[in-house]
Each structure stands twice: as C-alpha cells, then as structure tokens.
TORVEXBA-704612 format. One record per residue (C-alpha): x, y, z; residue number from 0. Coordinates in Angstrom, 3 decimals, decimal comma. Layout:
N
          x          y          z   num
          X          Y          Z   NUM
...
! end
This chain:
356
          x          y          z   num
    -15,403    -26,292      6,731     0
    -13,150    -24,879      3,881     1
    -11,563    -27,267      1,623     2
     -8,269    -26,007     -0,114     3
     -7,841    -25,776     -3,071     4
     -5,916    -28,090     -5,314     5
     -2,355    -27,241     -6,072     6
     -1,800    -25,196     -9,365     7
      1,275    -27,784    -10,971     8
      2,627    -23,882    -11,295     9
      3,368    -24,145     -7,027    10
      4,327    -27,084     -6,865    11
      8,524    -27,009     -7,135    12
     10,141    -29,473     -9,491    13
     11,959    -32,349     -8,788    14
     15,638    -31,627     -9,872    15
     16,895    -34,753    -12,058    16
     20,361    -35,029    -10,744    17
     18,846    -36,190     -7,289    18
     19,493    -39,951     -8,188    19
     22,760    -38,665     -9,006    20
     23,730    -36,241     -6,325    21
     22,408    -39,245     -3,978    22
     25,227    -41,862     -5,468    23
     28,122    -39,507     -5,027    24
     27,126    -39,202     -1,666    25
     26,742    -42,851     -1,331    26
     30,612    -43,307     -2,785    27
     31,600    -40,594     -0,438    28
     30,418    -43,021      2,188    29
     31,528    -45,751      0,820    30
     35,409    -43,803      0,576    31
     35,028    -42,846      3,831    32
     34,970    -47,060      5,049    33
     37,763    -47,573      3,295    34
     39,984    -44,859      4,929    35
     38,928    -46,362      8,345    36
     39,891    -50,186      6,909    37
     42,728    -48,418      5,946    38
     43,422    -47,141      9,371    39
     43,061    -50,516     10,790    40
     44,750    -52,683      8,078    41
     47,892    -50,240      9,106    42
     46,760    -50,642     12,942    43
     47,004    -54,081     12,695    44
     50,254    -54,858     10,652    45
     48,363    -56,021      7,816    46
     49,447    -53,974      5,028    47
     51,726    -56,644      3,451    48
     50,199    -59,626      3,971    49
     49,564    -60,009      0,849    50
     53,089    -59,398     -1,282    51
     51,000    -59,423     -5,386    52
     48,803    -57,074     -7,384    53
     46,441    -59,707     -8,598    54
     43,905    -57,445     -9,750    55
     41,125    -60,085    -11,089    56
     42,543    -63,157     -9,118    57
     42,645    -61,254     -5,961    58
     39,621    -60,993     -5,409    59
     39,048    -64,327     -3,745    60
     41,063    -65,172     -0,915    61
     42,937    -68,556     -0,176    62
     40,556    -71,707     -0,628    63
     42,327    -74,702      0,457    64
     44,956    -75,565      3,014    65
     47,610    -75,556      0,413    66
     46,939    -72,184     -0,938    67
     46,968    -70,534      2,194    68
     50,526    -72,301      2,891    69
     51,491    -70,841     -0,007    70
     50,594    -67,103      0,611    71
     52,172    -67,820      3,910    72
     55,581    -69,075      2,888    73
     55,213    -65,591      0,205    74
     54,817    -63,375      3,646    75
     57,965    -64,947      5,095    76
     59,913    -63,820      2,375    77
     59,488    -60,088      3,136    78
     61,902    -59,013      6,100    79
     58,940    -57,789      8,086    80
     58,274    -61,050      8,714    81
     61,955    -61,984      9,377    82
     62,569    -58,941     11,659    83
     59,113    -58,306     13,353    84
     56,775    -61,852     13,503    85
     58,975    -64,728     13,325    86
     57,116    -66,396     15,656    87
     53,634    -66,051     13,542    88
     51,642    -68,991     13,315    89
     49,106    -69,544      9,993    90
     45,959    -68,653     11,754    91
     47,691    -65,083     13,019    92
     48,788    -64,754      9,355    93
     45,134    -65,284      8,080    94
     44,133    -62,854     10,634    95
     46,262    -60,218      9,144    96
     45,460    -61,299      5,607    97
     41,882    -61,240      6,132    98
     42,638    -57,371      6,648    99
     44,445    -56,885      3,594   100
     42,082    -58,508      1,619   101
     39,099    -57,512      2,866   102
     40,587    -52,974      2,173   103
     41,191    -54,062     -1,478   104
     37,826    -55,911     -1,921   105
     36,288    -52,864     -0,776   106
     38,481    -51,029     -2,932   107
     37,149    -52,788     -6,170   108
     33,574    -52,324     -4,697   109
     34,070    -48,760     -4,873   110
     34,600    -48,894     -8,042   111
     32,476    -51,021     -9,496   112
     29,707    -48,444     -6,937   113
     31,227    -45,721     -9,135   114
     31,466    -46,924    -13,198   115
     28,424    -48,942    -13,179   116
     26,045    -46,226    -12,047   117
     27,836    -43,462    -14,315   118
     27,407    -45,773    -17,197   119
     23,588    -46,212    -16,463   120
     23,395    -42,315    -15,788   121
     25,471    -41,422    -19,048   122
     23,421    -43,448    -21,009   123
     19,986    -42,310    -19,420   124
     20,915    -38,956    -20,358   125
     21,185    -37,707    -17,307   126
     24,813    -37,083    -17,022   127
     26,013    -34,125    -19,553   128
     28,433    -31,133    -20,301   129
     31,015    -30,350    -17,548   130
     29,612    -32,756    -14,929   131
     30,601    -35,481    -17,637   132
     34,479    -34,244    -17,347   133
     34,030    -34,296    -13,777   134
     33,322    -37,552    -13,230   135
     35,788    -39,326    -15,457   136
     37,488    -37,080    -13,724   137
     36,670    -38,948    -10,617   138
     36,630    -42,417    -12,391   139
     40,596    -41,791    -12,838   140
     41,243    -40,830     -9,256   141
     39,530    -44,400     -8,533   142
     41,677    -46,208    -10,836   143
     45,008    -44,000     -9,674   144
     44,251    -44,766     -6,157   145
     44,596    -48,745     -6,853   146
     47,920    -48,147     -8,492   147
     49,121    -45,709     -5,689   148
     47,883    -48,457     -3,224   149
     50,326    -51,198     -4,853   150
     53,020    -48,243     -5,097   151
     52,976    -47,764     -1,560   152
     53,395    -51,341     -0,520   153
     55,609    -52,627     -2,813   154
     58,005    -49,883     -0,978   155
     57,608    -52,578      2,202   156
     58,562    -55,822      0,642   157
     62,548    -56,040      0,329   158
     64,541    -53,097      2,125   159
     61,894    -52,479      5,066   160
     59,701    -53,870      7,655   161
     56,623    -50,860      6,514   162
     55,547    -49,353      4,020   163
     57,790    -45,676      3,180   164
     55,656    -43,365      5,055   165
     55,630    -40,565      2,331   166
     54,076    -43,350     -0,070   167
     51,532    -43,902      2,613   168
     50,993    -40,099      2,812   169
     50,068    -39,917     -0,584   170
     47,986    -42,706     -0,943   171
     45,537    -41,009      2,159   172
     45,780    -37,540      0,392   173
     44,702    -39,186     -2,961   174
     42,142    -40,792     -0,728   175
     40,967    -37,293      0,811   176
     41,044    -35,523     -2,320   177
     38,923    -38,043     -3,725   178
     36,721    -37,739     -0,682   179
     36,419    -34,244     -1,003   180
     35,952    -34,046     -4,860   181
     32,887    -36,353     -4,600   182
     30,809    -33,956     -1,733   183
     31,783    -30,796     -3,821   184
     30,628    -32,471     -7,120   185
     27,625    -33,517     -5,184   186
     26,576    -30,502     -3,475   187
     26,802    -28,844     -7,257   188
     24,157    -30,834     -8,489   189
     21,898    -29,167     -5,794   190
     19,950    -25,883     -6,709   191
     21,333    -23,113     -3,931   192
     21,843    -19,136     -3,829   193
     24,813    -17,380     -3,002   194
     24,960    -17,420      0,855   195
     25,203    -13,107      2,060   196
     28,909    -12,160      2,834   197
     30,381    -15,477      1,121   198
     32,556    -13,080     -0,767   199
     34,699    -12,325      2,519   200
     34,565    -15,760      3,894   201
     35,307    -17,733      0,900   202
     38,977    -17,921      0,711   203
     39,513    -18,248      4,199   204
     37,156    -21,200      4,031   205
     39,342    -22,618      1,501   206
     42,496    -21,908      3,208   207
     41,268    -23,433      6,308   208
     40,170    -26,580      3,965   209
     43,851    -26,569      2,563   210
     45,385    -26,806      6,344   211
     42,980    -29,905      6,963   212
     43,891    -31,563      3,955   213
     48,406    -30,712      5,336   214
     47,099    -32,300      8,603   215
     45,941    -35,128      7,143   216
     49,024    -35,674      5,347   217
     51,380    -35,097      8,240   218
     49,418    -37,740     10,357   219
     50,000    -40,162      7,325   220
     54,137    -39,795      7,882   221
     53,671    -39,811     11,467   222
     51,719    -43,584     10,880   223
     53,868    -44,847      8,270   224
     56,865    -44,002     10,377   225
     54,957    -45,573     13,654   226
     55,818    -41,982     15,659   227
     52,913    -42,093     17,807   228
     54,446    -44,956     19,312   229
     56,722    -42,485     21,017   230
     57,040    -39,158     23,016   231
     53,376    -40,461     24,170   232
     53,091    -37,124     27,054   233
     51,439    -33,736     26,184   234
     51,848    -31,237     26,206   235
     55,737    -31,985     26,064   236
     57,667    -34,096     24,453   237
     60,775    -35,513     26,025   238
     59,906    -33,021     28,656   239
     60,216    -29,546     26,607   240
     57,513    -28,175     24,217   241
     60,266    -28,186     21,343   242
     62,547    -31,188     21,082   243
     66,130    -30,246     20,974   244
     67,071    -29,797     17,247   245
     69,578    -32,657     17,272   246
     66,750    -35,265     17,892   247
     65,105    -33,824     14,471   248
     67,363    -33,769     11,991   249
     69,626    -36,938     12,924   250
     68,923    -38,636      9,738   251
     70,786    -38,488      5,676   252
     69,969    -37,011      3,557   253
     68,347    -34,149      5,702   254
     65,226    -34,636      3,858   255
     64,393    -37,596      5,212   256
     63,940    -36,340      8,475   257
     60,846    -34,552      7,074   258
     59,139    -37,940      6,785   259
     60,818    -40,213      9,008   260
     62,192    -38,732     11,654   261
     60,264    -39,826     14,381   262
     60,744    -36,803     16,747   263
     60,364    -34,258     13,645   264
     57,389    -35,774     12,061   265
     55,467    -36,201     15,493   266
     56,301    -32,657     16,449   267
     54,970    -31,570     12,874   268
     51,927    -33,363     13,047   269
     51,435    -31,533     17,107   270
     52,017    -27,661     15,101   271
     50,195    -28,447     12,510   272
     46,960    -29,336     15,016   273
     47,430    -26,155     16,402   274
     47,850    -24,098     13,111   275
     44,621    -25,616     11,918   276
     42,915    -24,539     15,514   277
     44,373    -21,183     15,511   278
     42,880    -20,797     11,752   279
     39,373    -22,753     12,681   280
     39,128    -19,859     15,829   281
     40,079    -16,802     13,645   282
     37,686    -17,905     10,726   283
     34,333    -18,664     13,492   284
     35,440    -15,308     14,752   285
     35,808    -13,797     11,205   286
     32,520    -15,057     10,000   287
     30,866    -13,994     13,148   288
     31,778    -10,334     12,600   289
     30,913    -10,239      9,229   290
     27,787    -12,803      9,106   291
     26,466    -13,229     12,760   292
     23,462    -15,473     13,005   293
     24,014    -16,604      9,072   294
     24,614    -20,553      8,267   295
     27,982    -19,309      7,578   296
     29,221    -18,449     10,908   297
     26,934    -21,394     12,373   298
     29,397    -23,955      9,918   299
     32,305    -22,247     10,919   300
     31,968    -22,895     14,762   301
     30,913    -25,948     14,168   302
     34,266    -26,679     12,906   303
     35,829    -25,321     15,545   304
     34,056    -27,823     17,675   305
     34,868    -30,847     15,755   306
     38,805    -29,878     15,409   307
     38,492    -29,653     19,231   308
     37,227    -32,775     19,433   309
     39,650    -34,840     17,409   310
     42,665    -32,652     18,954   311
     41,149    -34,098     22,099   312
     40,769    -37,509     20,391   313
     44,459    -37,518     19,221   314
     45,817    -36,783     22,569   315
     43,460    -39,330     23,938   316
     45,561    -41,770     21,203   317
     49,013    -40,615     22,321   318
     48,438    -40,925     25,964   319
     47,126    -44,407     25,775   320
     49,838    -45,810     23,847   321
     51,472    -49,062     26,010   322
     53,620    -50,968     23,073   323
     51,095    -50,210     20,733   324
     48,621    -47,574     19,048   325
     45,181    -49,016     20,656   326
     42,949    -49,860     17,447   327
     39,711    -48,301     18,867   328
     41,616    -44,825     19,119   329
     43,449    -45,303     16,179   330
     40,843    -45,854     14,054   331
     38,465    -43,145     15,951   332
     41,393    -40,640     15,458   333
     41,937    -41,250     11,636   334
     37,698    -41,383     11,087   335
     37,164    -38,086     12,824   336
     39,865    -36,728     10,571   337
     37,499    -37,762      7,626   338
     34,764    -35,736      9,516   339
     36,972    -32,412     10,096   340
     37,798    -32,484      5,992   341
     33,847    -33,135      5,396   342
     33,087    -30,486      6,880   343
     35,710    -28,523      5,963   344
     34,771    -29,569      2,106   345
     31,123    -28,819      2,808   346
     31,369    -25,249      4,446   347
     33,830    -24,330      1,715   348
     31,479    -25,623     -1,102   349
     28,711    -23,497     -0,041   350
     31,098    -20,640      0,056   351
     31,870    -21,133     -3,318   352
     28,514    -20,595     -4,697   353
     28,280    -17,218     -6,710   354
     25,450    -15,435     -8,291   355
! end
C-alpha cells in the first residue's frame, strides 16, 4: 500500500479573495431578478398605484389600524383609475392590491440595504479596491436611481390616466435590466479566467445579440404599460394579416406617440423584434459553430437559441390565453424568462469579453 504524499502548499491553488464578494453580487443579481417578477405581477394585478406617496422611511410599514387603512383607501379613490376602472372596490380588494405595492418597494429597500451594507463591510475589510471600487458606487447609484425612476413612473398614473405612461414603465425595467446585467458582468470579473480561443470573432456579435435582448425587453415594457397584449391575441396574424394595415398604427397625435402607445404598433413591434432577436440568436450559434465547433462558445450560443425559443413559445402561450385579462401565471413566466434570455445573454457576452 502506497501512501501519497502530502500536498506541497506550492500545488495547492489559492483561494481568490473576491469570492465572498463575487458571491454577494450574485446574490443581488438574484435578489433583482425577484423584484422584476413582483414587478411583473404588481403590474399584472393593477397594483401599481395603490399606494399614491413616496414615503421613503414611513413606507415601510403598511397600514396598522382600521383607520389608517380607510385612509390610504379614500387616497386611492382620488386617482381616476379608481373612478374609471374599480368603482365598485371594496377595502379588502384594495388591501389586496396594496399588499402588492407594498410588498415590490419593501423588496426594493431590501435590495439595497443587501447592496450598501455588505460594500461597506467589504470596503472597509480591504477587500474592495481600485476600479472595482468605481464600479460599485457605480452600482450603488443605479440602486438609488431606480427608486426615484420607480416614483417617476407612477406618479405619471395618478391625475390624467388610469396606468402608469408606458415609456416611464419602459425605462424603469431597462434601468432594472441594466442593473441586472451590470451586477453578473462585475461578478464574473472578479473570477480568474483565460481568454476563451476565437472570442475575437464572436465577441461583438455576442454583444450585439445582448443589445437586441436588452430592445426586446424594452418593447415588451410599452406593450405592458399600454395593456396591448390584451388585444390582437391570434398568431401568427394579427387582425387576420401578418402586418396590420398602417392606419391602425399610426392613429394617434403627435405621431410619436404611436411608438409607445399605440396598441396595434407597439404589439406588432414587440412580435418583429422577437423575431430579429431569433434571426440574430440562429446566425450567431451558426457563426460560433463555424468558427469554434465543440468550444464553450458555440455550446452558450445554442443554448441561447434554445431559451429565446422557449420564451417566444412562452409569449405566444401568453397571447393566446388572454380572455379579459393577461393570466398572472403566464405573465409573470413570460417577463421571468425574459430575465433568463438577458442572463444569459450577459453571461456569454462577459466571457467573450475576456482578453489576454
């Protein structure tokens, strides 16, 4: 019987330091991605301004008495979505709505409390220095522009409309994604990699295809704030014809507004924009296969291919099961695979972008 010999400290590799950290930005990724799907389903639900303040330290407890809740109430019915849509809404439907709303900006302020307090213990245990210190107060200020963005958006639904103005709701989910996105690629930094072979001739199609995602996402924001998916519910077609007549999209002044809230326009953007990003997905797995067959490269890139597939399926699956309303399981399956597409997306890029 041989017994082996111990293990010169030389072999044995080193821990890299920034694990603790690389592990929390993945953890706020996570935590990012929840609140997208809250998000979803405060929308889902008509919950997005149920609660008509920006009460940034008092808001974070809810209603605790009868009276108080009466009095949040009689603040909703002062918003003409309430007038228009639910005048029929009793208090326990209102709470149910509320409950929503309050429950995406707790998590809101949990993210960021999950984000400053653990850079503040890193910074000061040294293990947070040079660029990577720009980078995450870099971070730290998407946080706190996201909360103002969120108040933004629904202050645009208290007076004049019954929603929120999807382009405001557009932004606040990109500012979301980018945030998203910025955490993985800040995270995957931190981890010691080579330059993958051919990454050279994949890399800026990788980051065009990430750029496409990121217009996809966007376009499905207008086409929720503007509560198109609760029409032209066939497919292929819509209103019988693969293009909608012309008229139908560009009915509204000023003509820009028809970019965002034309129902027929913004649905039929979001459709083209599924297939641009499909088209792209197959020439880039096809692209990467030629130049890199076998490699983790190409093997990311079909992947991708397969998950666009999938939540092109899922978002048909959404349109064709609308009766009234957007059903919340699809809704909010169809707005968290999105997350997954743009993770991926961010990931396959970010290994791209290593160089020597």
């Amino acid at each position: 019987m041989s017994i082996a010999a111990p293990l010169d400290a030389a072999t044995v590799p080193a821990a890299n330091p920034m694990a603790p950290v690389r592990l929390w930005l993945w953890c706020v990724a996570g935590l990012v991605f929840l609140m997208v799907v809250v998000g979803g389903a405060t929308r889902l639900t008509e919950s997005g301004l149920s609660i008509t303040e920006w009460r940034v330290v008092t808001g974070v407890l809810p209603p605790l008495s009868h009276a108080a809740w009466l009095s949040e109430f009689e603040k909703y019915k002062q918003i003409p979505q309430y007038s228009q849509m639910f005048p029929n809404m009793s208090l326990g439907e209102f709470q149910f709505i509320y409950f929503w709303e309050w429950g995406h900006r707790l998590l809101g302020r949990i993210i960021g409390l999950a984000f400053a307090l653990p850079l503040a213990a890193f910074w000061i245990a040294g293990r947070v220095k040079g660029a990577l210190r720009w980078k995450l107060l870099g971070l730290l200020a998407l946080g706190a522009l996201q909360g103002a963005v969120g108040w933004w958006m629904v202050s645009s639904g208290l007076s004049q409309r019954t929603e929120v103005a999807p382009e405001r709701l557009a932004v606040h989910l990109l500012l979301a994604s980018i945030t998203f996105v910025a955490l993985i690629a800040v995270a995957m930094g931190l981890k010691r990699s080579t330059p993958e072979a051919h990454a050279a001739q994949l890399r800026a199609g990788a980051g065009f295809l990430l750029l496409l995602v990121f217009v996809q996402v966007g376009l499905g924001a207008l086409v929720a704030g503007s509560r198109a998916g609760l029409s032209y519910n066939t497919w292929p077609l819509m209103d019988g014809a693969l293009v909608p007549p012309l008229e139908h999209m560009s009915d509204l002044e000023p003509g820009w507004r028809n970019v965002f809230e034309n129902i027929a326009a913004v649905q039929f953007q979001h459709r083209m924009g599924a297939y641009a990003v499909l088209a792209f997905a197959l020439w880039h797995a096809w692209r990467a296969w030629r130049v890199a067959a076998q490699s983790s490269a190409a093997r990311r890139a079909f992947t991708l291919v397969g998950l666009v597939v999938a939540q092109a399926a899922i978002g048909i699956a959404t349109l064709l099961s609308v009766n009234d309303q957007i059903p919340l399981g699809w809704g909010l399956a169809h707005q968290g695979f999105a997350m997954v597409v743009l993770a991926m997306a961010a990931v396959h890029w970010r290994k791209l972008a290593i160089r020597a």
